[in-house]
C-alpha angles and dihedrals in degrees: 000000000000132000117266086224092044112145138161131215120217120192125211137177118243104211097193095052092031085230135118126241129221107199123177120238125200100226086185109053088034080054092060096040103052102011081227135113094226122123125241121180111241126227100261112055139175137224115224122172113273088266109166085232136030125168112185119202108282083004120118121246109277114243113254126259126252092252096061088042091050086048096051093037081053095045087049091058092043092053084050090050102047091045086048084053096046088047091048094043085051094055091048102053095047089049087051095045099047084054104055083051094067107074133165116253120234126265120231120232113230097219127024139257128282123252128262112263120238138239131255128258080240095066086242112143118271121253123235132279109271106236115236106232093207095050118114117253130178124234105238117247090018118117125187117210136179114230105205134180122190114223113246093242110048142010097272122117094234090184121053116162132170127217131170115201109197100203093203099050094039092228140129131204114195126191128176113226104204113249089241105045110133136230150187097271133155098184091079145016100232119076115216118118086223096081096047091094101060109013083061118002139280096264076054095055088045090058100047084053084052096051099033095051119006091253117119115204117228097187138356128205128191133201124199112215087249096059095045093058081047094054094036092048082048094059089051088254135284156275116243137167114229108201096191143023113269121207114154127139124193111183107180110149114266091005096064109170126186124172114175117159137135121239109269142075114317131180109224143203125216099271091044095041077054093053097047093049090055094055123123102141155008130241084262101053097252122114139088129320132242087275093047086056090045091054085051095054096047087053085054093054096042085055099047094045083047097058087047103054083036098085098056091215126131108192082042084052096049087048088059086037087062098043086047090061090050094062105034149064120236149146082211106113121221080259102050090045092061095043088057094042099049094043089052083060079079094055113112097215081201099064111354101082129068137181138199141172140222120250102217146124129269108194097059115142107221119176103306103342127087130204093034122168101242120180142195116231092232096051094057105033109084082054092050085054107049095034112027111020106116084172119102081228129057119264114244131194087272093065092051128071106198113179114232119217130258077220141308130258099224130053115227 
């Protein structure tokens, strides 16, 4: 029910005045005339300043002008800008300083500076250094690292490969380095580079890759054969071309083994992805050699690293980062590991990635060891070069110290 003293204002414009004019309205008795809730002027009025509000005693609160509702309309949409400003400042400065986290890390040099020249008797200034055209030196932005898997058995790294990524090119080279090539040693009287890791040590292992073959190692990383069923499951598996039929059974018990797949392409999970990548031969002696693994196992590695870099994603790529950590065995830092992950986001798969092998021998005779991997300077240095070399010169024989046989088991 309405109030007995209930009353509008309605406010008009004088034109000729330029004012505006507040006149009372009686709601109730124009109510009863028309039945209607339209406003009609009486026939009293006053005059109040052109204030934007007025509210008489027992009146309503008069609606506000356009100006104020301008003004508040205006003071909504700068809120909302300056909240959109603070948000996009906030996301700046997070990406920037993410990325100013992630620094590369530095790259050793191999030999040490020269010396300072010195100056003259005269007092002249000293020249310059001359540059010696055969010293190591690094290219800048270009790591070298040792990829290593330890055999499920016993405590061998079955699987050594090298790769350089150059992170200016955008461009990886990758080169198996057979599990039984032998090499100069005095910590132990057997010869093969696969026991290096854990007979000795893994800096151990990194030295014998530098003298053997010119190539210093950055970083190594290693992957048990549980921790590699554990990242591929994590990536949902993975696409693999498999070049022969496969059919081997080992049933020892305890350390039962069978392979059984077709030639083609497979999608596999982690234990499969295992079991393929342990393949050399069938029940009946035919398969693949140890080159012919070594390929698989690149091909492994090139399709893992592919559905990584695949989703483009840095905070998706830290999280792996993180589980990586948890399953293998590296001198990489946290640090280090996102550098290189989100760098490899650059990498064209198509065309960025080359591979090469090793011409060697398989049945030398070194020391104490048989069937060792022997090599010739001249038959692996071109691959060195175009996969491996992290110098801004070529590597020669002098730079390589390739163990000869005592004498191979085979003749031919």
């Amino acid at each position: 029910m309405p109030n007995p003293g209930e009353s509008d204002i309605l406010v008009k414009h004088d034109p000729q005045t330029g004012g505006i004019t507040l006149a009372h309205t009686d709601t109730r008795s124009q109510r009863r005339a028309s039945g209607s809730p339209s406003h009609s002027s009486r026939s009293g009025h006053s005059e109040y300043p052109s204030r934007g509000r007025t509210r008489p005693s027992g009146g309503r609160r008069v609606q506000p002008t356009r100006r104020s509702v301008k003004r508040r309309r205006h003071s909504i949409w700068f809120r909302l800008y300056m909240v959109l400003v603070v948000i996009s400042a906030i996301i700046v400065a997070t990406y920037i300083g993410l990325h100013l986290a992630i620094r590369a890390p530095e790259i050793p040099q191999t030999e040490p500076d020269p010396p300072p020249a010195s100056g003259s008797q005269t007092g002249q200034p000293a020249a310059p250094p001359e540059e010696d055209p055969n010293a190591l030196v690094r290219k800048d932005g270009v790591y070298t690292f040792a990829l290593l898997g330890k055999d499920v058995k016993g405590s061998n790294t079955d699987t050594i490969i090298l790769a350089r990524y150059d992170t200016v090119a955008q461009t990886v080279g990758m080169v198996s380095i057979p599990r039984d090539t032998a090499v100069h040693r005095t910590w132990s009287k057997y010869s093969k580079i696969n026991a290096a890791f854990y007979g000795s040590s893994p800096e151990t292992l990194k030295e014998e890759i530098q003298n053997t073959f010119g190539i210093p190692v950055d970083y190594y990383i290693l992957v048990d054969p549980k921790g590699f069923i554990a990242l591929v499951d994590e990536l949902d598996g993975v696409d693999v071309y498999i070049p022969e039929d496969m059919n081997y059974d080992d049933p020892t018990p305890g350390e039962e083994l069978h392979i059984h797949y077709q030639i083609g392409t497979h999608h596999l999970n982690g234990k499969q992805a295992l079991e393929v990548a342990r393949f050399r031969h069938n029940n009946d002696g035919t398969g693949y050699t140890d080159t012919g693994r070594a390929e698989m196992h690149r091909q492994m590695l090139v399709a893992l690293a592919k559905k990584v870099v695949s989703w483009n994603s840095i905070p998706k790529v830290t999280a792996f980062a993180e589980l990586f950590q948890t399953y293998v065995k590296t001198d990489l830092s946290a640090s280090d590991m996102l550098f290189f992950a989100t760098q490899a986001m650059g990498v064209d798969f198509s065309s960025g990635i080359t591979q090469g092998e090793l011409t060697g021998r398989g049945d030398g005779v070194v020391g104490n060891s048989k069937w060792c991997y022997v090599f010739q300077p001249e038959d692996i240095l071109p691959t060195l070069n175009e996969q491996l070399n992290p110098y801004t010169r070529d590597l020669t024989a002098d730079d390589l110290d390739l163990p000869q046989p005592d004498r191979y088991l085979q003749n031919y």
